[in-house]
C-alpha positions in Angstrom: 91.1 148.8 116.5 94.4 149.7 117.7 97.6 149.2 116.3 100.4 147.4 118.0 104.4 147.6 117.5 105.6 144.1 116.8 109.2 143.1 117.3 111.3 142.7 114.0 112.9 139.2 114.1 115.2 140.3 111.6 116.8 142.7 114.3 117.2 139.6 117.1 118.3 137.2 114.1 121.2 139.7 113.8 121.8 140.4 117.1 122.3 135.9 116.9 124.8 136.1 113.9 126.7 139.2 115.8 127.4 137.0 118.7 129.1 134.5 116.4 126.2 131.9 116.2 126.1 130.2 112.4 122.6 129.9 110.7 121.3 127.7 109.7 121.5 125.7 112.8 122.4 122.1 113.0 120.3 119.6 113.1 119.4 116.6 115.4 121.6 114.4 114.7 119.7 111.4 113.0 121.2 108.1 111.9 118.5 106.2 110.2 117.9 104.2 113.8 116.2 105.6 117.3 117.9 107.7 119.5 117.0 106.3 122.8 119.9 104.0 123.1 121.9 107.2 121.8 120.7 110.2 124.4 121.3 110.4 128.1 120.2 107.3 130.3 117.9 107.8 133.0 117.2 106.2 136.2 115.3 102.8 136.1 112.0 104.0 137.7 111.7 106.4 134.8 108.8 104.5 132.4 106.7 104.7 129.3 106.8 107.8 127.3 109.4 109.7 126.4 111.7 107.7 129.4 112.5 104.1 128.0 109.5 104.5 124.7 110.5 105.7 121.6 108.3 106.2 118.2 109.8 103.4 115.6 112.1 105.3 113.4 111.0 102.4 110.6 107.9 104.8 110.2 110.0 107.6 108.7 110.3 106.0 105.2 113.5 107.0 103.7 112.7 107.9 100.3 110.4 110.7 101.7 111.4 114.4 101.9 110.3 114.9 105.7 109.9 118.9 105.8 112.1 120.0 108.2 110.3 121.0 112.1 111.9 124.0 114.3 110.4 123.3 117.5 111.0 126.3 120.1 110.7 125.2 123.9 110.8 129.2 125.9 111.8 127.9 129.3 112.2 129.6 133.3 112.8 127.3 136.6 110.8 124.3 135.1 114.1 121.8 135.9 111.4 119.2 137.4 110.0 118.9 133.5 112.4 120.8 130.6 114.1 116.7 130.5 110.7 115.6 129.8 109.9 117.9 127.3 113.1 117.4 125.4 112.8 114.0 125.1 109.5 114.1 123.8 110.8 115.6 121.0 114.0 114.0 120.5 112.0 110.7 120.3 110.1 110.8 117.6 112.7 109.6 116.3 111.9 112.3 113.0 114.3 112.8 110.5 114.7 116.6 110.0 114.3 118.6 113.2 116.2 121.4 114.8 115.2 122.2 118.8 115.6 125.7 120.0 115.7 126.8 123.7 115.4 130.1 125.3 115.8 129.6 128.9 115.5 133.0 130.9 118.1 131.9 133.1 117.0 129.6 135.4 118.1 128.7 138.8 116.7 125.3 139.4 119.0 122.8 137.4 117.7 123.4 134.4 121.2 124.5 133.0 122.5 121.9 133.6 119.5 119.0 132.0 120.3 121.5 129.1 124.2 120.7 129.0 123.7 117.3 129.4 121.5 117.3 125.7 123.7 119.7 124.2 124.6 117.4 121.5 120.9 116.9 120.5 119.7 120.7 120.9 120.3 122.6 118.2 120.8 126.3 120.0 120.6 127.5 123.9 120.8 128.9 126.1 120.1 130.4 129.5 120.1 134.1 130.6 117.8 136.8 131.8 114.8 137.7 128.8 111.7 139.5 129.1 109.7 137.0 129.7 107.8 134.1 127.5 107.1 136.3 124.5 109.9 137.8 124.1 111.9 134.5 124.3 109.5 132.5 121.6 110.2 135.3 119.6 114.7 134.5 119.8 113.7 131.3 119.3 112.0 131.6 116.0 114.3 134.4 114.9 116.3 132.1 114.1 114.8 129.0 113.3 115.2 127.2 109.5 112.9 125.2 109.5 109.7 124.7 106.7 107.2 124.5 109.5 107.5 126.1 113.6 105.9 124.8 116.9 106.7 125.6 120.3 105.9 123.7 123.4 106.1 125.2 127.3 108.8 123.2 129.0 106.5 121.8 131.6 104.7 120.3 128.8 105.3 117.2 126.2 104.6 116.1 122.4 103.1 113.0 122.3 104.2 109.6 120.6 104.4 109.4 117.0 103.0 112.7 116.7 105.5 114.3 114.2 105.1 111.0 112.3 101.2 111.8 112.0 102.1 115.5 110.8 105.2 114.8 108.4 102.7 112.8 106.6 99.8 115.2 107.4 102.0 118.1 105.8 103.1 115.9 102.6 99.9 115.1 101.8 97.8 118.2 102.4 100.5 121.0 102.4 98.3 123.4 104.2 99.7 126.6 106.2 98.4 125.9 109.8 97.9 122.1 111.6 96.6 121.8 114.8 95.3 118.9 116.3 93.9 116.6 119.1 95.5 117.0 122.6 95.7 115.3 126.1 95.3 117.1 129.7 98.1 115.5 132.4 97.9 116.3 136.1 101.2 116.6 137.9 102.5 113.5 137.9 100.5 112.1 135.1 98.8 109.5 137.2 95.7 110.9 135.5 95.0 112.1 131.8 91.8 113.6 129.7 91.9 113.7 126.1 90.4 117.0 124.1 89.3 117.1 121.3 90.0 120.1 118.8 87.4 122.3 117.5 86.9 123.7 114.5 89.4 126.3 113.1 87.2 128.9 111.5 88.2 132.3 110.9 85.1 133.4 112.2 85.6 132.0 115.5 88.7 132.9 116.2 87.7 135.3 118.8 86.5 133.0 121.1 89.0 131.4 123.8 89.9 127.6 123.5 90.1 127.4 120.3 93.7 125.7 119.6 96.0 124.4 121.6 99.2 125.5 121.5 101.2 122.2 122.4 99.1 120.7 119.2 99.5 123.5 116.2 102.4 123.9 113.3 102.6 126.3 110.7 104.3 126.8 107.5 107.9 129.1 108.1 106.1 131.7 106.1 102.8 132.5 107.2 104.9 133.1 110.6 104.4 136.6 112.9 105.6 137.3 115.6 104.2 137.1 119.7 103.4 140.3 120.7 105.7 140.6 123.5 103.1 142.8 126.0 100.9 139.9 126.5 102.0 138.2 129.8 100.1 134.7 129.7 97.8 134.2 126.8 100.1 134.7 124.0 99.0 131.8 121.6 95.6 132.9 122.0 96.4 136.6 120.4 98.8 135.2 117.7 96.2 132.8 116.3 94.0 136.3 116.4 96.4 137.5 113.6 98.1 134.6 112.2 95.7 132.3 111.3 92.4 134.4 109.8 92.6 133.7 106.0 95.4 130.7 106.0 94.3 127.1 105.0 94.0 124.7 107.9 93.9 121.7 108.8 92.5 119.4 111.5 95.2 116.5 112.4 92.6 113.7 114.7 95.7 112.5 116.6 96.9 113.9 120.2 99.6 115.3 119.3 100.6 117.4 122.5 99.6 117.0 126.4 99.4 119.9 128.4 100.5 119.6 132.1 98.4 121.5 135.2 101.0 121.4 138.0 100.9 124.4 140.2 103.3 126.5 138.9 101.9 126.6 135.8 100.3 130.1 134.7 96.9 128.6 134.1 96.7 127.1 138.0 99.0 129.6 139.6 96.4 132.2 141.3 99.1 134.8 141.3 99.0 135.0 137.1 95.2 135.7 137.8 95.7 139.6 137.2 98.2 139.1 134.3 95.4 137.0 133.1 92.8 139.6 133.4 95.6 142.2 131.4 96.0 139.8 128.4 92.0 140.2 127.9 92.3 144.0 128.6 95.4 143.9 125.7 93.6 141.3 123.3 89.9 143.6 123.5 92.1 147.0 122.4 93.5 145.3 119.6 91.3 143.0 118.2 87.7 144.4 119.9 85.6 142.7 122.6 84.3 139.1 121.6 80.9 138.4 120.8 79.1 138.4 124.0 77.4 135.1 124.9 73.6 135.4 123.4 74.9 137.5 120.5 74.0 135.0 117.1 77.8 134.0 116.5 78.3 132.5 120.0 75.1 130.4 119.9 76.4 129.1 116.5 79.9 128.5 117.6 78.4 126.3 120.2 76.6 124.5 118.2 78.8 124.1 115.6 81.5 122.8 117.7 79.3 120.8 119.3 78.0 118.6 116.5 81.7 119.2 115.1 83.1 116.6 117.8 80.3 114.1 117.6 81.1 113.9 113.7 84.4 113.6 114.6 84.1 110.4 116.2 82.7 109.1 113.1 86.0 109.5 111.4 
């Protein structure tokens, strides 16, 4: 296998603290009630989640210590959904969050959703990067928190799903949760729900495996994206990041992924940067089993019988 050149955080943390910015970083404000009398209004034919719904902030018991969440949202021209992504977050309503966004410096409005939620967002802010990686990578550089997530801007946590992992991490403290998810068109008029396979190390060469809108990890199991990859970034981190870490399956949807045409799984004009992630993923990590070799007939059947039993829990 090859051997890759990953970016040192420490060196973009620093670069951070250079420019004056204090670590750690604040966080959400949280009062012991639900924010969504507190945040920005929105216009009346805005409904259901995250618009006038918000997860019941009675559920975070008080007397709990809620590990604290760094969610990173990488962002570029997605003004028609960053607001929706924010506010899935922001109303969870959990107790110990910080929100990080690295917008490449849109042109769209999205500078100005962002200003409008400055006092909720811990750090932005908007100017040319190098593209998706490489702005994940500022965002966790200097995120505090015990466990990381990031979410694409044009997508959205669902309800009460940091409730379902605060609890998930307290009881089981494991290094990696990933969990349930839902599939949105557009406008959301129309929604599938998928269910998770099974994490094993030894499948995780095949594609599909995690989503990334649904998957945590402990602060110190942590690597960083390798910034080459164009498209399918989550797909090579697990490759490194999660063989030999204890996992654990969370049966909730905790994340919904939007296809809307822009997005780099529908957009026909990622296809080629597609088709390089592969090239990139096969010369470091070697070509994945091919499809009647013994370990893709068993990871098919495995995950197969995996989700029936999952129903029955």
């Amino acid at each position: 296998m090859a051997e890759i050149e990953m970016k040192n955080l420490d060196v973009y943390r620093d670069e951070f603290i250079n420019s004056g910015i204090a670590l750690p970083l604040k966080k959400v404000e949280y009062f012991g009630c639900g924010l969504l009398n507190s945040i920005p209004l929105i216009s009346e034919n805005r409904k259901g989640w995250p618009w006038n719904i918000e997860s019941d902030f009675l559920l975070f018991n008080s007397t709990y210590k809620w590990p604290k969440i760094s969610i990173v949202i990488p962002s570029y021209n997605q003004g028609a959904f960053i607001e929706e992504a924010i506010r899935s977050v922001l109303l969870q309503n959990y107790p110990n969050i910080e929100i990080i966004i690295i917008d490449g410096g849109s042109t769209d409005g999205t500078s100005e959703i962002l200003e409008k939620y400055n006092q909720w967002i811990s750090y932005w802010h908007s100017k040319k990067d190098m593209g998706q990686g490489n702005a994940i990578n500022l965002g966790f550089s200097i995120a505090t928190g015990e466990y990381f997530g990031w979410l694409n801007s044009d997508d959205f946590y669902n309800k009460d799903a940091f409730y379902h992992l605060g609890i998930e991490i307290m009881k089981s403290k494991r290094d990696f949760y990933y969990g349930d998810a839902n599939t949105v068109n557009e406008d959301r008029s129309e929604e599938a729900y998928w269910k998770a396979n099974l994490v094993l190390d030894r499948y995780l060469r095949f594609g599909g495996l995690i989503a990334s809108h649904a998957a945590f990890w402990n602060k110190r199991i942590h690597q960083p994206i390798w910034e080459k990859m164009n498209c399918n970034v989550d797909a090579e981190l697990w490759i490194r990041m999660v063989k030999g870490r204890s996992k654990k399956h969370i049966r909730f949807p905790l994340g919904s992924i939007r296809q809307q045409p822009s997005a780099k799984s529908i957009d026909e004009k990622w296809l080629q940067k597609w088709k390089e992630d592969d090239h990139n993923i096969e010369t470091l990590h070697g070509k994945p089993p091919a499809p009647r070799d013994y370990i893709s007939y068993e990871n098919r059947y495995i995950q197969k019988m995996y989700k029936k039993l999952s129903n029955w829990f």
